[in-house]
C-alpha positions as CSV (number, residue, x, y, z in Angstrom):
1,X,-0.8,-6.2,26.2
2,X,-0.1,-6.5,22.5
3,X,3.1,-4.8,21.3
4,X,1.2,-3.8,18.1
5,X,-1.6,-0.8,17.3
6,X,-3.7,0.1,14.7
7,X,-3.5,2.9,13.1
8,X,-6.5,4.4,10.7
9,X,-6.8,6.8,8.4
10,X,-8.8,9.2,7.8
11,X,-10.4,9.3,11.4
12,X,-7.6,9.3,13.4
13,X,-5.2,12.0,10.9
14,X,-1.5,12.8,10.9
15,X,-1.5,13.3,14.9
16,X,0.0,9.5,15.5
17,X,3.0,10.1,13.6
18,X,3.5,14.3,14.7
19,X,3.1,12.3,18.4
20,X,5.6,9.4,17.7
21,X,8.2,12.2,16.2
22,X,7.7,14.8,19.1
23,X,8.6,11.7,21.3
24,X,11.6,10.6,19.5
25,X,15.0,11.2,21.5
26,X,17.8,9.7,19.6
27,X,16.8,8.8,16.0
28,X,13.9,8.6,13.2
29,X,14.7,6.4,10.0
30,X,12.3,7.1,7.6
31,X,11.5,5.7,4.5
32,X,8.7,6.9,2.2
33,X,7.1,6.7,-1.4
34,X,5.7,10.1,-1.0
35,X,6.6,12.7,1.5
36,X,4.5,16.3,1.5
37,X,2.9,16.8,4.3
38,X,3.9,20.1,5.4
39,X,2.7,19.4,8.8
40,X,5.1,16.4,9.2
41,X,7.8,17.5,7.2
42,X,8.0,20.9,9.8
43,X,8.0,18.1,12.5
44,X,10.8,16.0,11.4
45,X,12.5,19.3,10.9
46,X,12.1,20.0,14.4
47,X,13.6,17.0,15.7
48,X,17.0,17.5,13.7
49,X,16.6,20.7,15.5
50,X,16.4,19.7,18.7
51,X,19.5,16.6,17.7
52,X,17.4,13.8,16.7
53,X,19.2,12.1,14.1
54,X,17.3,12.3,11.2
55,X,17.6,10.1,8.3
56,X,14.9,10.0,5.3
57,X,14.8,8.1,2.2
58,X,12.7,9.0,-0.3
59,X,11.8,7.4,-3.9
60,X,13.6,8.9,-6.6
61,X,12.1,10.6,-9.7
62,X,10.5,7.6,-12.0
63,X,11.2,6.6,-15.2
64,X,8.9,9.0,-17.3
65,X,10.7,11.7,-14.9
66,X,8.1,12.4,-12.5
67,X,9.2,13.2,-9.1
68,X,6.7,13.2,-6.4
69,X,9.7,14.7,-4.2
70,X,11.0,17.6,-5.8
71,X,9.7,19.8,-3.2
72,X,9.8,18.0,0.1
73,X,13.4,16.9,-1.0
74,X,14.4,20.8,-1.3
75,X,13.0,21.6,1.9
76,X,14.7,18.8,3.5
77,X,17.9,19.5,2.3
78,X,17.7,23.0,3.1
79,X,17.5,21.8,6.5
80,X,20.1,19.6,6.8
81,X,18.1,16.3,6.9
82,X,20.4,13.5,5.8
83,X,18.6,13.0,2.8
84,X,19.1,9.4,0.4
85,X,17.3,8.6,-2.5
86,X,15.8,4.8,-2.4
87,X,18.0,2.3,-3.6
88,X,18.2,1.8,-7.6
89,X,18.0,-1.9,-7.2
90,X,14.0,-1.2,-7.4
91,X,11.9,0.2,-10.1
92,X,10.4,1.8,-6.8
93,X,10.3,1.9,-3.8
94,X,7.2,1.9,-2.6
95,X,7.7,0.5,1.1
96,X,6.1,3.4,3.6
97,X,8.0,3.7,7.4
98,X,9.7,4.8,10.4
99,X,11.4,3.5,12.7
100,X,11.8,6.0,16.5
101,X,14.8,5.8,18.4
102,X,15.3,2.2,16.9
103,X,12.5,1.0,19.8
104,X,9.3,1.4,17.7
105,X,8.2,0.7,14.5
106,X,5.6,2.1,12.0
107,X,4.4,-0.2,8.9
108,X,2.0,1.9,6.8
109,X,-0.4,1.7,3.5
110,X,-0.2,5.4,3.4
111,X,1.7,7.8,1.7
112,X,2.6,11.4,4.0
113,X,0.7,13.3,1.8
114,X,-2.4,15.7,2.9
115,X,-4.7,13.8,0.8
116,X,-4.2,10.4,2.3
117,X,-4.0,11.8,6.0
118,X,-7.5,13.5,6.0
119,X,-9.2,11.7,2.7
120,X,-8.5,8.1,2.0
121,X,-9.1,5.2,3.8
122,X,-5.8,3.6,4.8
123,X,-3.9,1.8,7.3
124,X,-0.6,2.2,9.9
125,X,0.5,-0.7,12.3
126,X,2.9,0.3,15.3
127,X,5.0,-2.1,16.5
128,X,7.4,-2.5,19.6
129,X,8.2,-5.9,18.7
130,X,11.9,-6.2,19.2
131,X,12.5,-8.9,16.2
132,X,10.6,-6.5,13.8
133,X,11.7,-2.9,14.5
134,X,15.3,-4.7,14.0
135,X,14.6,-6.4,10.4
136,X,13.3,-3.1,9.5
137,X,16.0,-0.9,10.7
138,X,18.3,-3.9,8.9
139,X,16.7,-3.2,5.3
140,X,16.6,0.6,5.9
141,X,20.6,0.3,6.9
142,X,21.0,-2.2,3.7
143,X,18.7,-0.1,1.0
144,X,20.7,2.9,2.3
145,X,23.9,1.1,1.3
146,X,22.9,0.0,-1.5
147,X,23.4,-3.9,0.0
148,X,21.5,-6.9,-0.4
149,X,18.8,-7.4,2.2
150,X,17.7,-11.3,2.8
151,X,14.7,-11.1,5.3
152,X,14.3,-13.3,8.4
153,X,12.4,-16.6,7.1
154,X,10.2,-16.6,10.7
155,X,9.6,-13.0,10.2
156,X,6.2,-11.1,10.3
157,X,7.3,-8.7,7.9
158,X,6.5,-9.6,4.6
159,X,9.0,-8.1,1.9
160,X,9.0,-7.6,-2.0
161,X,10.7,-8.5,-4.3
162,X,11.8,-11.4,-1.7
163,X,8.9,-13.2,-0.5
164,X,5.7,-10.9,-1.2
165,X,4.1,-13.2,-3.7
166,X,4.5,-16.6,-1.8
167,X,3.7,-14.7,1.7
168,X,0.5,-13.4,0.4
169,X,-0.7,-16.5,-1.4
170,X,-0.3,-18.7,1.4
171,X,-2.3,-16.3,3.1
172,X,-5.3,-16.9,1.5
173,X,-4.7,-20.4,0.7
174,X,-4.3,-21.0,4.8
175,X,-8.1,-18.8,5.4
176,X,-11.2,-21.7,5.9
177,X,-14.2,-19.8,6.3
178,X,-14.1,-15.8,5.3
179,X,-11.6,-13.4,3.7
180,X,-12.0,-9.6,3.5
181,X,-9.5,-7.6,1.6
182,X,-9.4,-3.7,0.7
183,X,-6.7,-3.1,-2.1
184,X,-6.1,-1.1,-4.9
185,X,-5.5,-3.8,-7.6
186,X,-6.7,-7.1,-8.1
187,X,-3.9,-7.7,-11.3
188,X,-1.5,-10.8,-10.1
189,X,-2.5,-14.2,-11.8
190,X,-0.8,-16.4,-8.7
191,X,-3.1,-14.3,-6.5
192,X,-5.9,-14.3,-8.7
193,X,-5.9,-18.0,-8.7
194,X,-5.4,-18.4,-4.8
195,X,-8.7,-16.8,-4.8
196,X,-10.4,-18.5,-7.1
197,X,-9.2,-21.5,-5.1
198,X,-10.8,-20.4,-2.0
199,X,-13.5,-19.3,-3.1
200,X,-14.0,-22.9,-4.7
201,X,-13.3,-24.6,-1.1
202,X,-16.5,-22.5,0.2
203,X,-14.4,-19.9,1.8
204,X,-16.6,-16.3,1.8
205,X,-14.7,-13.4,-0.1
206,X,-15.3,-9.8,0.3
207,X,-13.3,-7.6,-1.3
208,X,-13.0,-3.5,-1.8
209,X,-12.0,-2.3,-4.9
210,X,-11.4,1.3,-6.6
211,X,-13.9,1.7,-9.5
212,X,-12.2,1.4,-12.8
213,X,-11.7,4.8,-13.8
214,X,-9.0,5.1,-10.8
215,X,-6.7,2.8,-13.1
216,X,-4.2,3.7,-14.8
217,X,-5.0,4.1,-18.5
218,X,-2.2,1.3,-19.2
219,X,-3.4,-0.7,-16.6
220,X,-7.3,-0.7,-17.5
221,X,-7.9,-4.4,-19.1
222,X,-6.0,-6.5,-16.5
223,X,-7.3,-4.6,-13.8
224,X,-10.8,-4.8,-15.1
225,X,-10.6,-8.1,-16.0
226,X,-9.2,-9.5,-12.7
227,X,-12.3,-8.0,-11.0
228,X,-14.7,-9.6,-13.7
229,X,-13.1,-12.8,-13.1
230,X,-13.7,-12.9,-9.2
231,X,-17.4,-11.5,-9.9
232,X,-17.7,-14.4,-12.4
233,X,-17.2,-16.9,-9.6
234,X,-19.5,-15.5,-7.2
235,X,-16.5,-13.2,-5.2
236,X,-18.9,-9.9,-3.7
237,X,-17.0,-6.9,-4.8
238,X,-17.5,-3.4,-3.7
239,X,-16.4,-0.1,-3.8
240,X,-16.8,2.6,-0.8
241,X,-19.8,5.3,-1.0
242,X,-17.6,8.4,0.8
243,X,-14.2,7.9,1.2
244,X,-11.3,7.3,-1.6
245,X,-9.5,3.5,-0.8
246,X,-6.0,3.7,-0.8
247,X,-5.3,0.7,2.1
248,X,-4.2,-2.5,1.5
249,X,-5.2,-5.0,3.8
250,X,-6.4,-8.7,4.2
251,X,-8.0,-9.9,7.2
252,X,-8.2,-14.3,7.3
253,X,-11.7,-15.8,9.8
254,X,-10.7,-13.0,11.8
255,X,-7.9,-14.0,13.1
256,X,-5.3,-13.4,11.2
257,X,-4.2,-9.8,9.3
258,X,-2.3,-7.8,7.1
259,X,-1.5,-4.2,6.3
260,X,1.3,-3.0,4.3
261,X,1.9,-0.8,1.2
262,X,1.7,-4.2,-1.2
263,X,-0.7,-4.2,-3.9
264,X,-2.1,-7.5,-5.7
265,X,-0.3,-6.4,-8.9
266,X,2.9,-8.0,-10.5
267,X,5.0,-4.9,-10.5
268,X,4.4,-5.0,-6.6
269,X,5.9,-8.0,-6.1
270,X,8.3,-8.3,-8.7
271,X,10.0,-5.2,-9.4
272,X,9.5,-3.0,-6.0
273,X,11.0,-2.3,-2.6
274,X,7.6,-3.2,-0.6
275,X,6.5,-3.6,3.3
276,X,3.8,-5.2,5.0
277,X,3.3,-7.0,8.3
278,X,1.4,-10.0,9.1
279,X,-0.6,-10.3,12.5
280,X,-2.3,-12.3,15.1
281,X,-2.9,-10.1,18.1
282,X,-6.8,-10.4,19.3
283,X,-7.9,-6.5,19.9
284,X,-5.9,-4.8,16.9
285,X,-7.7,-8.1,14.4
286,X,-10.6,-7.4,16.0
287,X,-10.5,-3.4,15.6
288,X,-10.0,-4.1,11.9
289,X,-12.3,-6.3,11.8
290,X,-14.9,-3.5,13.1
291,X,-13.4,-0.9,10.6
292,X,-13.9,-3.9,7.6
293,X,-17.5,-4.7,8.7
294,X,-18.4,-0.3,9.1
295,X,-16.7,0.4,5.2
296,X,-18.6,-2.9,3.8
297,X,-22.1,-1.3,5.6
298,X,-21.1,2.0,3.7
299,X,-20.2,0.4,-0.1
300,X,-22.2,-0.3,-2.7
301,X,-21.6,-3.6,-5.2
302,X,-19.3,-2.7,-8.1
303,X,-21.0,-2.9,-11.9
304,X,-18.7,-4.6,-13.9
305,X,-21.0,-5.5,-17.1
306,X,-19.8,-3.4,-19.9
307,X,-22.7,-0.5,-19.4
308,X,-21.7,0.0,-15.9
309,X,-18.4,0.6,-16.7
310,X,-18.5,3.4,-19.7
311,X,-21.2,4.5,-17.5
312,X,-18.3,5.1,-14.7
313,X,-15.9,6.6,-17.2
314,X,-18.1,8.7,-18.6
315,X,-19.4,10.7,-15.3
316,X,-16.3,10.2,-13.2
317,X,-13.4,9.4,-16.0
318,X,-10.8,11.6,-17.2
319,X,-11.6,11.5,-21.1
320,X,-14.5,9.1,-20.4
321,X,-15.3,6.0,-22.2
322,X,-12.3,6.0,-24.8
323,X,-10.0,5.1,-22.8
324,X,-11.7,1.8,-22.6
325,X,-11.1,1.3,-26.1
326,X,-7.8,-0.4,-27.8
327,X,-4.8,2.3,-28.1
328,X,-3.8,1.9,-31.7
329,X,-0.2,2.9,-32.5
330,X,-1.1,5.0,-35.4
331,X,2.7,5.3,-36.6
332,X,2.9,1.2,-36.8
333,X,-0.2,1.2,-38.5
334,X,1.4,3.5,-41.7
335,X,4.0,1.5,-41.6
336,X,2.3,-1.7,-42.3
337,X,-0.3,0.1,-45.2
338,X,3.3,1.5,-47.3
């Protein structure tokens, strides 16, 4: 029996994770990028209630001073919670999981917000395995100290800043025959190239993307033009028909997988606390495999030729198709005329 499960959202909701903390006896580490949920925030109430020892880290406000916590983090303290913001050491922290009663682990793509329990497509892997739920519990008990973590170099887990890149990239480079990846961004030039590569050596490539107008308005060229490159090269790329993708996960001749919070971007990897695993276990590949084959049957190709774009801007866009032209920093340009 495997010591890992899949978990996927939306079809299977937030009853997992209210299940795995109405279980817990001793403890629940969390760590989160964005905690809401009212459901699951009563629920980890509840178990400092009943003595759990609770402990939840949440990212801090960002840079621009948006705080995706405010909220949850009154309501938490209000209760009591042992409460941390993530450690400074990262831009952000973007890692999503628990650890229960320091026995079982949870790696997950998605945030505990409403909208990603019930309306995008994403991922959770449970795992009992013993090496794992310790390395993870380690980099909680480190990132709570504000320590220095240095992963297990045998590890499953794969980490950012430390090893994400090189982890991923030997991922692909190691896939012969067929690759299928869901992620928000294709944006990383290493990883871009690793692709490219395969694709080169006759391995098939199918990848999910979010349409264009889902970028950020900063991040519209490289993202757009990371797609185009792939497309140019003969890389299918598609976008789902009824559900929002949020999940980031890579699955290698169907054998191999991974699911994790990483996206193929450089600030992922360079500059953010991040957490995926990597996996070999038969039925849990095989049950993503069946989820990757039923959202490819129910996508449609993405149209990345300039008319298809605007034309995605325009009737789903915020603002439409000006956004796709270059910002021009008015006040350097009246510099340069006096």
């Amino acid at each position: 029996m495997s010591d890992r499960n899949l978990i996927v959202l939306p079809d299977e909701t937030a009853k997992p994770f209210l299940d795995a903390i109405n279980a817990a006896k001793k403890s629940l580490d969390i760590k989160m990028f964005v905690f809401s949920d009212p459901a699951l925030i009563e629920t980890v109430i509840a178990a400092q209630q009943r003595g759990v020892k609770v402990r939840v880290m949440l990212n801090a406000a960002r840079r621009n001073g948006e705080d995706d916590n405010e909220q949850s983090r009154k309501i938490l303290e209000h209760a009591d919670i042992e409460l941390k913001d993530s450690n400074p050491a990262f831009g952000i922290t973007h890692e999503k999981s628990m650890v229960v009663d320091e026995s079982s682990a949870f790696v997950k793509s998605l945030n505990w917000t409403t909208k990603n329990l019930t309306e995008t497509r994403d991922y959770a892997i449970c795992t009992t395995h013993r090496h794992g739920v310790h390395e993870i519990i380690t980099c909680f008990e480190a990132d709570w100290n504000r320590e220095k973590f240095i992963p297990s170099e045998s590890s499953h887990l794969i980490w950012c800043p430390v090893n994400g890149r090189d982890r991923i990239a030997q991922f692909i480079d190691d896939a012969k025959h067929t690759l299928f990846i869901q992620n928000e961004r294709y944006q990383d030039m290493v990883i871009l190239e690793r692709l490219i590569r395969a694709r080169s050596r006759g391995v098939k490539i199918h990848l999910m993307a979010r349409p264009p107008h889902c970028l950020k308005k900063q991040k519209i060229f490289e993202g757009v033009g990371g797609l185009r490159i792939m497309d140019d090269v003969g890389i299918k790329i598609h976008k789902l028909k009824h559900l929002k993708l949020h999940g980031k996960m890579m699955i290698a001749d169907g054998l191999r997988a991974i699911v994790g919070s990483i996206n193929l971007a450089p600030g992922s990897f360079d500059d953010r606390r991040e957490l995926a695993i990597e996996f070999f276990d038969d039925d849990v590949v095989e049950r993503l495999q069946k989820i990757a084959r039923h959202d490819w049957d129910n996508s449609h190709p993405l149209d990345l030729c300039d008319a298809g774009i605007f034309e995605d801007f325009e009737e789903r866009g915020d603002g439409g198709s000006e956004l796709l032209i270059f910002h021009v920093d008015h006040e350097h340009a009246k510099k340069h005329k006096k």
